[in-house]
C-alpha positions as CSV (number, residue, x, y, z in Angstrom):
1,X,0.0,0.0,0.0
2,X,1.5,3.3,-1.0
3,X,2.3,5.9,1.9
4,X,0.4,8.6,0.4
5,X,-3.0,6.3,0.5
6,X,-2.9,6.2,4.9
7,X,-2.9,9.8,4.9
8,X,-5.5,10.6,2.3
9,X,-8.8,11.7,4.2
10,X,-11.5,9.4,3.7
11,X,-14.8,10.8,1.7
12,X,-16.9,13.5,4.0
13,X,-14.6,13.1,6.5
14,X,-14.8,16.6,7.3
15,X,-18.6,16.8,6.9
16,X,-18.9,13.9,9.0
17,X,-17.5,15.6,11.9
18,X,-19.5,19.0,11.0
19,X,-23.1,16.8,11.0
20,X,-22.1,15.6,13.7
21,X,-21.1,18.4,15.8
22,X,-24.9,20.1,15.1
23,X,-26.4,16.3,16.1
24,X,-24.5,17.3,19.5
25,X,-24.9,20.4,19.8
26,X,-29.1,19.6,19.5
27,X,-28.5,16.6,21.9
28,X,-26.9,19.2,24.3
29,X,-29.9,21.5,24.5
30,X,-31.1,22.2,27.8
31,X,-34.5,21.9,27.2
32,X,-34.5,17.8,26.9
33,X,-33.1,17.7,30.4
34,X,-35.4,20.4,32.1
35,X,-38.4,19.9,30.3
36,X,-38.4,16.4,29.7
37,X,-36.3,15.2,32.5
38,X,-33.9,13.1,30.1
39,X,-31.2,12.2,32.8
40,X,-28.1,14.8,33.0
41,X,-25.8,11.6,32.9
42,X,-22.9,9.8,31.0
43,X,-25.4,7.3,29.7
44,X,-28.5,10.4,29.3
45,X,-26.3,12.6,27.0
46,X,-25.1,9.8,25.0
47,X,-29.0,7.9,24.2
48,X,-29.4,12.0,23.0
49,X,-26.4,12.3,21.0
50,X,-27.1,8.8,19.5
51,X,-31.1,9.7,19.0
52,X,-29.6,12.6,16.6
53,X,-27.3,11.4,15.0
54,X,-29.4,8.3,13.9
55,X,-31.7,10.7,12.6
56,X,-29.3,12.5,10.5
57,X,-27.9,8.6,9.4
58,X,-31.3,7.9,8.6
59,X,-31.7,11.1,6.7
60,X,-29.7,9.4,3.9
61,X,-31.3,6.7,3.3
62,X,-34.0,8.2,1.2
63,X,-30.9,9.4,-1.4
64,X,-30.0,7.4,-4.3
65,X,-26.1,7.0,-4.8
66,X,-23.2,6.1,-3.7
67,X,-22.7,9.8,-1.6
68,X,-25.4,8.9,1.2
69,X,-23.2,5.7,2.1
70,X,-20.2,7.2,2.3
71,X,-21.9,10.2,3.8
72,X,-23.6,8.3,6.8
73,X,-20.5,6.6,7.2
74,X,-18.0,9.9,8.2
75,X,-21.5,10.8,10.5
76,X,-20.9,7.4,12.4
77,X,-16.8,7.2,12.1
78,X,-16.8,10.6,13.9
79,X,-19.1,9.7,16.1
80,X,-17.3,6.9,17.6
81,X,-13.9,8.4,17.2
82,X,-15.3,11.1,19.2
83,X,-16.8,8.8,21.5
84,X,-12.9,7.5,21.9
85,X,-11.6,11.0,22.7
86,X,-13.7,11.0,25.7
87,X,-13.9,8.3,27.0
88,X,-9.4,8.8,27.1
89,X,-10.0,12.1,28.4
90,X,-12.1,10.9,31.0
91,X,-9.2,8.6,31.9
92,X,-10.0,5.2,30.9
93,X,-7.2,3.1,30.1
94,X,-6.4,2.6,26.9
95,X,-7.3,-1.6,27.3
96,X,-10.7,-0.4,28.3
97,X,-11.1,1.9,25.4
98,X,-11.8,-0.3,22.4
99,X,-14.4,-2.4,24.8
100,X,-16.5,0.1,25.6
101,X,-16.6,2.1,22.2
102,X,-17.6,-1.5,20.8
103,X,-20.6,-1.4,23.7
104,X,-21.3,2.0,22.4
105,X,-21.6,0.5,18.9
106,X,-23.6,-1.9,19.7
107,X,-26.1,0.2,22.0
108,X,-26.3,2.6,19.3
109,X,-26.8,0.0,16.5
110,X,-29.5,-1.7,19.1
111,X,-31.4,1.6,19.0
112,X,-31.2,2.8,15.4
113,X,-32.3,-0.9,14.7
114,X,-35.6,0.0,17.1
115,X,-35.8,3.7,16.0
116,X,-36.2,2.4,12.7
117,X,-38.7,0.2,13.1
118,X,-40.8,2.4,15.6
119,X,-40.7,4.8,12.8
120,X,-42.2,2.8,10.2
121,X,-45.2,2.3,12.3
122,X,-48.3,5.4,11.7
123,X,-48.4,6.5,15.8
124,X,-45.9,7.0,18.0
125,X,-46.6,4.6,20.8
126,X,-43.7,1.8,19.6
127,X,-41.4,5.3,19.3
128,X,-42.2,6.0,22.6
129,X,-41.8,2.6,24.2
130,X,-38.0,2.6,22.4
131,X,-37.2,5.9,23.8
132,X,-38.3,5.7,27.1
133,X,-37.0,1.8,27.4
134,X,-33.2,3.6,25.8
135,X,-33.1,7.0,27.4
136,X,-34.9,6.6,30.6
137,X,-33.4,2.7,31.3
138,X,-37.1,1.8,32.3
139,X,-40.6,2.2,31.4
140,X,-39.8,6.2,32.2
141,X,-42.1,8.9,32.2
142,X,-44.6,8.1,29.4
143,X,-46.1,11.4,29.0
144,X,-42.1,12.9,28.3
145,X,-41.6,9.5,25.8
146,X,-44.7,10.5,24.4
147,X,-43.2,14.5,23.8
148,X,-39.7,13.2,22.7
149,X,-41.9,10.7,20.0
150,X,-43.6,13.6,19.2
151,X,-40.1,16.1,18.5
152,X,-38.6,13.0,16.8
153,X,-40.7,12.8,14.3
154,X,-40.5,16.5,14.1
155,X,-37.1,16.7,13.8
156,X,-36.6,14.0,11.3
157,X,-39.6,15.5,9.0
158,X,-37.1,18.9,9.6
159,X,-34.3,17.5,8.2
160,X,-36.0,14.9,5.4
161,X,-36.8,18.6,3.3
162,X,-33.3,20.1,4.2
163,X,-31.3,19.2,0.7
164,X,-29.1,16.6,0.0
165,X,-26.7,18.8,-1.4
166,X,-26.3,20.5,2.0
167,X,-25.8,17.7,4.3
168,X,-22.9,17.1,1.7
169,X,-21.0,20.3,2.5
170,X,-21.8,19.3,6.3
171,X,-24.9,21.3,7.2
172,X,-27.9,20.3,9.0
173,X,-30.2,22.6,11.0
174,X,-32.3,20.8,13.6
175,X,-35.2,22.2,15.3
176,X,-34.9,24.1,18.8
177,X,-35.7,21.8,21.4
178,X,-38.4,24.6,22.6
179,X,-40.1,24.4,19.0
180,X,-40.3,20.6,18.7
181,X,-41.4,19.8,22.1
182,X,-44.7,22.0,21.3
């Protein structure tokens, strides 16, 4: 393999990391925690972060092409690279790393898997029973499953007319927290 080819960037590497920096920065706002009462934890912040970025993931699969793939692919490779950063800053030793990024993978794949199919049903109650059973740990609040169902959808309709050709360059606008809880 020729030198030059482990330095090249992969494709949308860059707008992999800018998608997901706004899935983030909506998983970070306030409102989901006060309003909602999504737990201020480790494990709170990350079923947020990973509710987002699914939705931007699952954004591309209504594109044709080989871009979407490739696109949807820098979304989850900075995900979990980012998801590595922390957990070495938070001081976990390098052995334990590669463990627990592969039980992130596999939490997130568990809940795209059951986003996805809580999505293809008309109402919201399968949505719900996902969200509160993944970001509450239990049967959680059910009217607050039933409002984060609600901005789900929301958010996902928000992004689904936001073009193609944008979320290529590496922007996404999501919904305020505020406006899709109403």
């Amino acid at each position: 393999m020729p030198l030059s080819r482990l330095f090249r960037r992969r494709p949308f590497e860059r707008e992999g990391y800018l998608l997901y920096g706004a899935a983030v920065a909506a998983a970070r706002e306030p409102a989901w925690y006060r309003d909602l009462g999504v737990p201020d934890t480790l494990d709170g912040r990350f079923d947020m972060v990973a509710l987002f970025a699914f939705l931007l993931i699952d954004r591309m699969r209504e594109e044709p092409g080989d871009q979407p793939p490739a696109l949807s692919q820098a979304v989850f490779d900075a995900m979990f690279s980012d998801m590595d950063q922390n957990l070495r800053e938070m001081g976990v030793a390098d052995l334990g790393v590669g463990k627990r990024v592969k039980r992130m993978w596999e939490a997130f794949h568990g809940r795209a898997t059951a986003y996805t199919a809580a999505l293809a049903e008309a109402d919201d109650a399968a949505l719900a029973a996902a969200l509160s059973r993944n970001v509450w740990r239990s049967a959680g609040p059910v009217a607050a499953a039933q409002r984060l169902a609600r901005a789900t959808r929301r958010q996902r309709a928000h992004l689904g007319v936001q073009p193609f050709a944008a979320l290529c360059r590496g922007e996404a606008a999501f919904l305020p927290a505020a406006e899709s809880l109403t």
